[in-house]
C-alpha positions as CSV (number, residue, x, y, z in Angstrom):
1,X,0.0,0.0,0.0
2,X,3.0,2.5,0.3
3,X,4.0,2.5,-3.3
4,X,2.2,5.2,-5.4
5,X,1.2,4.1,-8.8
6,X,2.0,6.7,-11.3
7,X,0.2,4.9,-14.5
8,X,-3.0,5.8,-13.9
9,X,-4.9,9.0,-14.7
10,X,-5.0,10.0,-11.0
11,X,-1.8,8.2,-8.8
12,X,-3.0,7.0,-6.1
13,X,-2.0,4.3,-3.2
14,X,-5.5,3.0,-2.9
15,X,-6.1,0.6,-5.2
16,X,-8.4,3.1,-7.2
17,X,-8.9,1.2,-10.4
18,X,-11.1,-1.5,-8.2
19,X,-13.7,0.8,-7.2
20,X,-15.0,2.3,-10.9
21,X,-17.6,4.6,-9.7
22,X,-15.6,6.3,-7.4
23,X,-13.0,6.3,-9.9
24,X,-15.2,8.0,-12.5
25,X,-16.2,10.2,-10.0
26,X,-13.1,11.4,-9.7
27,X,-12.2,11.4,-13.0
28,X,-15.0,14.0,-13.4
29,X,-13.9,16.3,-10.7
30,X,-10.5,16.5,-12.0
31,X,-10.9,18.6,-14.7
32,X,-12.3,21.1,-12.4
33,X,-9.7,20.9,-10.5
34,X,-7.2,22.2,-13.2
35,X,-9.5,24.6,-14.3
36,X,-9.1,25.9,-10.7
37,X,-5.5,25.4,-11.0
38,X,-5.3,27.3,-13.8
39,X,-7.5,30.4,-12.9
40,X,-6.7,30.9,-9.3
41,X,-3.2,29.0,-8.9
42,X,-0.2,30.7,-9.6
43,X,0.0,33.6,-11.6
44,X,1.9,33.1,-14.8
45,X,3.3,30.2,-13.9
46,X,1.9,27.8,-16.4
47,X,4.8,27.0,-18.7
48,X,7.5,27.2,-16.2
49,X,9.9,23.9,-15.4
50,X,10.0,23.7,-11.2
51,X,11.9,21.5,-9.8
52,X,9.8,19.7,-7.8
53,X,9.7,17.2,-5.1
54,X,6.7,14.5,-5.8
55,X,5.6,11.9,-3.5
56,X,6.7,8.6,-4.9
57,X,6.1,6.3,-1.9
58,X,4.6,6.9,1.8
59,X,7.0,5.2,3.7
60,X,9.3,8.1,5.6
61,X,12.9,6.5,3.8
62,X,13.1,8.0,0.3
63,X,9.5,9.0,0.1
64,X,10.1,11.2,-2.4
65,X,12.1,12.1,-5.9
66,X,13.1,15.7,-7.2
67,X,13.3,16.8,-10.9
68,X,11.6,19.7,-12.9
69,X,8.0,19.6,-13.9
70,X,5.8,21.8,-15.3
71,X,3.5,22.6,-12.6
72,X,0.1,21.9,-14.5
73,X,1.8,18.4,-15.2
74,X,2.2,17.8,-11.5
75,X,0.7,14.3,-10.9
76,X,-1.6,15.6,-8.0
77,X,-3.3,12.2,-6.6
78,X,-4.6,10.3,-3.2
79,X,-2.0,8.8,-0.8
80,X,-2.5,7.6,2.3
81,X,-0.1,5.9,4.6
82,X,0.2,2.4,5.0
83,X,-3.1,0.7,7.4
84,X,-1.2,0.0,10.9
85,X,-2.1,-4.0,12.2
86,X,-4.9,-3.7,14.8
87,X,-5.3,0.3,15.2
88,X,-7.6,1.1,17.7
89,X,-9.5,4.3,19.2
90,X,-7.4,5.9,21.3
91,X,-9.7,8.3,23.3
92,X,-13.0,9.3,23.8
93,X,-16.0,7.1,24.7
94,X,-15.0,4.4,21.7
95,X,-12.1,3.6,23.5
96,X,-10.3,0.3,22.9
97,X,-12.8,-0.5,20.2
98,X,-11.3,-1.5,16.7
99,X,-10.7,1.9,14.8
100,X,-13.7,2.4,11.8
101,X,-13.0,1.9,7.9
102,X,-16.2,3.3,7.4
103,X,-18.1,6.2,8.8
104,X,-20.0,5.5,11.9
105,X,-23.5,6.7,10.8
106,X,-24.1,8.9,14.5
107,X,-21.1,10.7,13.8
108,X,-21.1,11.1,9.6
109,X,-22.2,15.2,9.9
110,X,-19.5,15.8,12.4
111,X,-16.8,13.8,10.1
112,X,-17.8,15.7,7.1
113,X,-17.9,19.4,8.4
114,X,-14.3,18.4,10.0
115,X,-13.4,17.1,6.7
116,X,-14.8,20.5,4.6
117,X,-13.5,22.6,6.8
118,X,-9.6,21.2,6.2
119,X,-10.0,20.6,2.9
120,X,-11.2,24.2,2.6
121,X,-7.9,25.7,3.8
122,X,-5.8,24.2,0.9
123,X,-6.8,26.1,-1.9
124,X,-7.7,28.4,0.3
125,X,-3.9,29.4,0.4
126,X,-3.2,28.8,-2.9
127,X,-5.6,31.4,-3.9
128,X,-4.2,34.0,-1.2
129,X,-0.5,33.4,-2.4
130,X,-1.1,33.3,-6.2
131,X,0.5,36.7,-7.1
132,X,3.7,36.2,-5.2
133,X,5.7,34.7,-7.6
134,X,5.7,38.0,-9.9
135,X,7.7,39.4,-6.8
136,X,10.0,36.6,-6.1
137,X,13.6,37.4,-4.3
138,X,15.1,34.6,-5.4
139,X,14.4,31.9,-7.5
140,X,15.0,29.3,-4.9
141,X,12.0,31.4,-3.2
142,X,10.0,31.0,-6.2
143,X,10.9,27.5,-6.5
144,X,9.9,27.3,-3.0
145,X,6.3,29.0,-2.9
146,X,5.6,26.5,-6.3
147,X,6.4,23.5,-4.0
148,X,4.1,24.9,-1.4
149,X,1.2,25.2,-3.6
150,X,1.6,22.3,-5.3
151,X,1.3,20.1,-2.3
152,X,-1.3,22.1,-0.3
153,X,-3.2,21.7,-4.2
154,X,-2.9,17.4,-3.0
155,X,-3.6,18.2,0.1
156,X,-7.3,18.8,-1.1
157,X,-7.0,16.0,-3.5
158,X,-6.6,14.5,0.0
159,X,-9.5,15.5,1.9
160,X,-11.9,15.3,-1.7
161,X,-11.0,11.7,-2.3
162,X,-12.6,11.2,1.2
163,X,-15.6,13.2,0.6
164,X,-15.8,11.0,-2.8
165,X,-15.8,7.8,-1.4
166,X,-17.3,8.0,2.4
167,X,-20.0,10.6,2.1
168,X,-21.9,9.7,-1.3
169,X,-23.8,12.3,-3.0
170,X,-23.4,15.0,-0.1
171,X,-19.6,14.1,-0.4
172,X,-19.8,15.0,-4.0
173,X,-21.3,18.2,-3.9
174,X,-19.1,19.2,-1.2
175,X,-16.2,18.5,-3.1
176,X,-17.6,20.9,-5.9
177,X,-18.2,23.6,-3.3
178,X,-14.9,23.2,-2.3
179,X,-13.1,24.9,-5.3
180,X,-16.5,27.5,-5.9
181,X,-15.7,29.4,-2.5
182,X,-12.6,31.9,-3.4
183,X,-10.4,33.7,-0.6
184,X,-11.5,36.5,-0.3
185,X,-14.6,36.4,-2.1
186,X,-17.0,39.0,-1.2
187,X,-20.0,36.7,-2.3
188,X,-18.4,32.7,-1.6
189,X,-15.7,33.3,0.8
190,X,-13.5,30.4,2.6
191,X,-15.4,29.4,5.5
192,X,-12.1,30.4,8.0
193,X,-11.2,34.3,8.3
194,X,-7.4,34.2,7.9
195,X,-7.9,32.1,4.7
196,X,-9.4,35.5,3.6
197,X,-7.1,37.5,4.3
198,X,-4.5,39.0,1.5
199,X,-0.9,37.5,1.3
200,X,0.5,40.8,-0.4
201,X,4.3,40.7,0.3
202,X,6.9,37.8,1.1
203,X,7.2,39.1,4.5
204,X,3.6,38.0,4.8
205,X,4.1,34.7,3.3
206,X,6.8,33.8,5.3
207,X,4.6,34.9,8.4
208,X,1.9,32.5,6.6
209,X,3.8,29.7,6.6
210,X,5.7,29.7,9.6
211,X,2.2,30.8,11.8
212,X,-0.7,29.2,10.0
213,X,1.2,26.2,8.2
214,X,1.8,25.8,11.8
215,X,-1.6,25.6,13.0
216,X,-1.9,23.3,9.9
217,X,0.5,20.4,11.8
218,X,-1.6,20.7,14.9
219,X,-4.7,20.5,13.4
220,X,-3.3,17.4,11.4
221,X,-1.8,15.7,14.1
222,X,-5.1,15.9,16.2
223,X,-7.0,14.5,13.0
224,X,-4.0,11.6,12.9
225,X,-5.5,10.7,15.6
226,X,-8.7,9.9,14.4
227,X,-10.4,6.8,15.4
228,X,-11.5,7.0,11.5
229,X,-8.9,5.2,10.0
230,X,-9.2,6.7,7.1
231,X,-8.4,10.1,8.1
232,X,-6.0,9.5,10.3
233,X,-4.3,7.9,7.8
234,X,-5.0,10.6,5.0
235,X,-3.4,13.4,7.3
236,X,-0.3,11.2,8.9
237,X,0.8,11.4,4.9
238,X,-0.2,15.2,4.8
239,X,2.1,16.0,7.6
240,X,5.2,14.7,6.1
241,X,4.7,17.0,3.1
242,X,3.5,20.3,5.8
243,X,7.6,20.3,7.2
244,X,8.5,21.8,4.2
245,X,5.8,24.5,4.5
246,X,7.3,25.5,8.2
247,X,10.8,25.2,6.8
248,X,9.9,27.6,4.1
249,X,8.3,30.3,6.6
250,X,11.0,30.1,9.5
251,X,13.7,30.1,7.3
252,X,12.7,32.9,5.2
253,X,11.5,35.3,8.1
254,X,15.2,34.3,10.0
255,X,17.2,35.2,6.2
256,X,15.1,38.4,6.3
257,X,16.1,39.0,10.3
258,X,19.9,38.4,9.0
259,X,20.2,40.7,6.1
260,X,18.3,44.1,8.6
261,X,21.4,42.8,10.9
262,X,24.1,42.9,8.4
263,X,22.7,46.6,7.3
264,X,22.5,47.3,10.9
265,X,26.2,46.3,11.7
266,X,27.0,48.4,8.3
267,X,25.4,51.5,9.7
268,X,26.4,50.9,13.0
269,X,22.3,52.2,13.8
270,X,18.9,50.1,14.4
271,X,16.9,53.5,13.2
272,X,14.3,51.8,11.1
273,X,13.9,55.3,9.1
274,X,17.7,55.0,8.5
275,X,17.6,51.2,7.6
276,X,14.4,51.7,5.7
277,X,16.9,54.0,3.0
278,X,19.2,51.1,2.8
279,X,15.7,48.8,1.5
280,X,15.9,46.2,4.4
281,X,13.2,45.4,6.3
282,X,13.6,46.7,10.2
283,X,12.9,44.8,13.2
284,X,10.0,46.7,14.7
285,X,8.1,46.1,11.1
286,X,8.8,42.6,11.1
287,X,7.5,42.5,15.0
288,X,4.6,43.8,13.6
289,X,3.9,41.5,10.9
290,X,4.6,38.7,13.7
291,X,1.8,40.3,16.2
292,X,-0.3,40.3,13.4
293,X,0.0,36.5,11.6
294,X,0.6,35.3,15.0
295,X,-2.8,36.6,16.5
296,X,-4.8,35.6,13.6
297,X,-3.6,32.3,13.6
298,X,-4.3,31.8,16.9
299,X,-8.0,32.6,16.3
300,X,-8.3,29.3,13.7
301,X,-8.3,26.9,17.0
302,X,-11.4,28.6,17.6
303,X,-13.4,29.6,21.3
304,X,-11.4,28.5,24.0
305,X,-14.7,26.7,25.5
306,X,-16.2,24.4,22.7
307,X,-19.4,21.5,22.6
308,X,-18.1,21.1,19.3
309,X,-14.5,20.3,20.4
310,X,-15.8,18.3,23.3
311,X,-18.3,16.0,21.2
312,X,-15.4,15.6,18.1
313,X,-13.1,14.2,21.4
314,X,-15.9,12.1,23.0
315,X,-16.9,10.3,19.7
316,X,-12.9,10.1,18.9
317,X,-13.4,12.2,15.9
318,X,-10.1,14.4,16.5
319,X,-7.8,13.8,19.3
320,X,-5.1,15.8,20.7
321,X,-2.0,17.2,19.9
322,X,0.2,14.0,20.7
323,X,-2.6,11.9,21.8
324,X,-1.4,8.4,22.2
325,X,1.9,10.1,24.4
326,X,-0.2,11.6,27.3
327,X,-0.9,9.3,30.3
328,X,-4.1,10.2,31.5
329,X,-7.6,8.1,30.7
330,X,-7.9,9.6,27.7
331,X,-11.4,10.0,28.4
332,X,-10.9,13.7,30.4
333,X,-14.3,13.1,32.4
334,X,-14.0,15.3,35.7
335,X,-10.7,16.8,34.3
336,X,-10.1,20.4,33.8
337,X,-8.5,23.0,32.5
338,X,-7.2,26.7,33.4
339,X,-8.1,29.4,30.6
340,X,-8.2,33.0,30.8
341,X,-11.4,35.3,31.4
342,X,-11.8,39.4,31.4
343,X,-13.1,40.0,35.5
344,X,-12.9,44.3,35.0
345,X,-9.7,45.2,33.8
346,X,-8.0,41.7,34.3
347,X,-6.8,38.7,32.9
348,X,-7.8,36.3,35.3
349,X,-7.5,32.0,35.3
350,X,-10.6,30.5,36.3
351,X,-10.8,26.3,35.6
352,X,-13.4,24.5,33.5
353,X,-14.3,21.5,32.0
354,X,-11.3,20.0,30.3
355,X,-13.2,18.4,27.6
356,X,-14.8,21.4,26.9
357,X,-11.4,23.4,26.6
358,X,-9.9,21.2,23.6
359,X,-9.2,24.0,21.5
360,X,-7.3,25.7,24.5
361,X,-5.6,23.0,25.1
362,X,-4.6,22.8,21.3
363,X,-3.8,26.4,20.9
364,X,-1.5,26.4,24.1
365,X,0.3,23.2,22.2
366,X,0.6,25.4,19.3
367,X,1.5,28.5,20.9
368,X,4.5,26.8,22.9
369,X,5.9,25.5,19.5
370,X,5.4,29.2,17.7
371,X,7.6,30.7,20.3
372,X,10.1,27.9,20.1
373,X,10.6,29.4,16.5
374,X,10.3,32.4,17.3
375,X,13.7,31.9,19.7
376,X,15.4,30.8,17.0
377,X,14.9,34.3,15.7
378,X,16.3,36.1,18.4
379,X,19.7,34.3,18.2
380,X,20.5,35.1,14.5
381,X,19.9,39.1,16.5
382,X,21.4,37.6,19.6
383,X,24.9,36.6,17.1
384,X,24.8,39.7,15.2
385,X,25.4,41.5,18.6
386,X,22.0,43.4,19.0
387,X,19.7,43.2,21.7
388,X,16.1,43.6,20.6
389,X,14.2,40.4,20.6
390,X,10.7,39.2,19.0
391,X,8.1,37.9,20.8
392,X,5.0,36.4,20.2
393,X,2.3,39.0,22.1
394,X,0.2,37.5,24.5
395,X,-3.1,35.3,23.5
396,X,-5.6,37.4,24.4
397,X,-4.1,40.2,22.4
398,X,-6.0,41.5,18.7
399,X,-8.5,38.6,19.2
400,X,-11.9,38.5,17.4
401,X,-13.0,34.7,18.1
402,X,-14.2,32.9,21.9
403,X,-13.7,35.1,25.3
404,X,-11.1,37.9,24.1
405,X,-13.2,39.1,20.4
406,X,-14.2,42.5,21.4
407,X,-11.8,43.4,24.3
408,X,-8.6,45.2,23.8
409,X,-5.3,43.6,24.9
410,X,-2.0,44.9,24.5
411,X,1.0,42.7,23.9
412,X,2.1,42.5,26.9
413,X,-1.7,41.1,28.5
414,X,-3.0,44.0,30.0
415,X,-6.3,44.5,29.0
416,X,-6.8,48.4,28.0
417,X,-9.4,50.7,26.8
418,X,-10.3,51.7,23.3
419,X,-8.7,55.1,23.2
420,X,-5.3,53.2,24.3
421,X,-5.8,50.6,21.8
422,X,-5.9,53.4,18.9
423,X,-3.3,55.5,20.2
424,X,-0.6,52.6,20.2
425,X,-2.0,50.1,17.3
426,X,0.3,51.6,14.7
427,X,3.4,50.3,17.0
428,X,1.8,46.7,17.9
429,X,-0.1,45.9,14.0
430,X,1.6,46.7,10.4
431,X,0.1,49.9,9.6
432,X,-0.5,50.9,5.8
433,X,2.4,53.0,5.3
434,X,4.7,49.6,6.8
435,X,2.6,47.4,4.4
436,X,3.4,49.9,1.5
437,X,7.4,50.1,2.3
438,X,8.1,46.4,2.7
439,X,5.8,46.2,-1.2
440,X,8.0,49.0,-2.4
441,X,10.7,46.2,-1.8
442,X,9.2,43.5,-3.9
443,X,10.9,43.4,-7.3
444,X,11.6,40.5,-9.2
445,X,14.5,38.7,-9.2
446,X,15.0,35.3,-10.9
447,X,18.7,35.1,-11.9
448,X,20.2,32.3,-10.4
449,X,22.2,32.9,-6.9
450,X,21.1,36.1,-6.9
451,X,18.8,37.8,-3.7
452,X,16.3,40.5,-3.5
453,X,18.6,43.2,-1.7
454,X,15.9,43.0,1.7
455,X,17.0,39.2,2.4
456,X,20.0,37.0,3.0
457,X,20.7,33.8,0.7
458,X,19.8,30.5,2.2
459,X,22.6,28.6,4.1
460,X,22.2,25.7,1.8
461,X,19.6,24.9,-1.7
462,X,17.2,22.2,-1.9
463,X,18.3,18.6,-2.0
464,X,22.1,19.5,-2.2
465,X,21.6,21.4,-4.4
466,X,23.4,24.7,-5.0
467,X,22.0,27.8,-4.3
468,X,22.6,29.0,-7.8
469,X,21.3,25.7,-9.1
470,X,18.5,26.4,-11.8
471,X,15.0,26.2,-10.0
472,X,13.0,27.3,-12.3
473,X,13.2,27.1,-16.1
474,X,12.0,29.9,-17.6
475,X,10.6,28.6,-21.4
């Protein structure tokens, strides 16, 4: 089951070609799918040779091979990872019991909306990030953001080959839906906000990737733990291809970080106007851009009190974060859970229901991991000999979803009133005048080896490759 056969119209790992009505069924989406592709996937990009990684097996030795494809060629398909011998449900109230191959009718809504609501992400992004390549730095950027899109594109291959074949006619118009809604859209949006939201500039992308890829893994990794198989398994593969996603975003925002330095050292002066003349990108901006992809990211895990989160745990829908390495009952009845609540002008802990605080739970998982990055960071500013240092603002802070949407944070947790809010925004949130500088910046540049002037050259290219290695064919 590992091996991915490449022969057919759509590769797959599945054994496809046995079930013919989901395979025509398939077959007829597909075309949409590149017609898709084609209008809301990258701009320009069409005729362009990428090298490409492309998944060739699902086993974590040598999964995948490299070489250049033209990305409308891209053999986009349904893999799943191997069945594991006697899986069971791990947690919730189906505990123990052998894990389903097929939907469990009481729970079939509950699996679908999960379902929709992931799938809707992926070409969700696409969508947001489809003008970037005009404004590459580098074409090992370029290469990069293709590889990105390419993958999140299968990644909702993923999610529609299990609306195909577990949720009949209801998983088929879903699936149509699912490339109908446009980010952004004033009349069909996506169904979550940030997938909305523009991706103007590579600062932002980077942001993107490193933040809400991010929140992609943990929502993954509770869906691996699925006590339907099927999805679990669908989303342990999905997570091998998401590393590259983070790499992309951490990197680029730390390459960014090192080039302000090196003008900063040159200067001998961390005065953004002054560094702003030189065309890098200064260190308050880019705190800025953090405190903003940061805070909207942290709004996807959704209200920190959830039924919805509690019932997807109790019917071993979507586990935790790292399920199966906890040691409690996995059952959470009578356990709880700290969160935070407004009491005046406080911040304040107050314990609840533990099932009920699954998205908490999540989000703090997620948060703890973001700020891991984030330290990484600070010691390429730490190694350049500067003392400023990024931080992640406090939860609570430029919220619009569960107990904080409404009530005005700053940074630093103390809850404040409007007036304060507006007189200090422009210093906590990219303002429109930072949003315009770091766009002034954008240019194209696509010669081999060479770097947009506002960010440092990777450390090493992609597969050994050189840095100046050729990417991207231009025909």
């Amino acid at each position: 089951m590992s091996s991915i056969n490449y022969s057919e119209k759509i590769p797959n790992n599945v054994n496809l070609s046995e079930d013919r009505a989901l395979q025509r069924a398939l077959e007829h989406w597909q075309p949409n799918y590149l017609q898709w592709w084609k209008d809301m996937g990258p701009n320009g990009s069409q005729n362009f040779d990428v090298y490409l990684r492309t998944a060739i097996s699902t086993t974590p030795d040598g999964w995948a091979q490299f070489g250049h494809v033209k990305m409308p060629d891209y053999r986009w398909g349904i893999f799943l990872n191997a069945p594991e011998a006697g899986r069971q449900v791990n947690f919730g109230e189906h505990k123990g019991e052998a894990a389903w191959q097929d939907v469990p009718g009481e729970h079939r809504a509950n699996l679908r909306r999960i379902i929709v609501t992931q799938g809707d992400t992926e070409p969700a992004s696409v969508e947001q990030q489809r003008h970037l390549g005009l404004t590459c730095p580098s074409q090992y950027d370029l290469r990069n953001l293709f590889q990105v899109n390419v993958e999140e594109g299968r990644h909702l291959w993923a999610m529609v080959y299990l609306l195909h074949k577990y949720f009949g006619r209801d998983g088929r118009e879903e699936a149509e839906a699912l490339l109908q809604r446009n980010s952004g859209s004033q009349d069909n949006p996506r169904i979550l906000q940030a997938f909305n939201e523009e991706t103007p500039d590579w600062l932002a992308f980077y942001m993107f990737t490193y933040f809400t890829d991010r929140d992609g893994k943990f929502q993954l990794c509770a869906l691996a733990e699925s006590g339907f198989d099927p999805l679990s398994r669908t989303c342990r593969f999905m997570l091998t291809e998401e590393a590259h996603h983070m790499f992309v975003g951490e990197s680029g925002v730390s390459r960014t970080i090192q080039r302000t330095c090196e003008v900063m050292k040159q200067l001998g002066t961390d005065d953004p106007a002054m560094l702003r003349k030189q065309g890098v990108i200064d260190l308050p901006t880019i705190q800025r851009y953090l405190n903003f992809h940061f805070s909207v990211t942290i709004d996807l895990f959704g209200a920190d009190q959830s039924s919805n989160a509690a019932t997807f745990y109790a019917s071993g829908l979507k586990g935790r974060y790292e399920e199966t390495k906890r040691s409690d009952d996995h059952q959470l009845k009578g356990e709880h859970y700290k969160i935070l609540e407004v009491q005046g002008d406080k911040l304040v802990e107050k314990e609840v229901p533990l099932l009920n605080s699954l998205n908490e739970v999540l989000r703090d998982d997620y948060i703890k991991d973001s700020i891991a990055g984030i330290g990484r960071w600070n010691k390429v500013i730490e190694k350049a000999g500067f003392s400023f240092r990024l931080q992640a603002p406090h939860k609570a802070f430029n919220r619009h979803i569960g107990t904080f949407a409404g009530i005005r944070v700053a940074p630093d947790g103390r809850v404040i009133s409007e007036s304060e809010w507006q007189a200090n925004v422009r210093n906590w949130l990219a303002s429109e005048e930072d949003r315009a500088y770091v766009a002034s910046l954008m240019g194209r540049v696509v010669e081999p080896g060479k770097m947009a002037n506002w960010i440092a050259p990777p450390a090493v290219g992609i597969n050994r490759q050189p840095v100046d290695f050729d990417y991207v064919r231009f025909n």
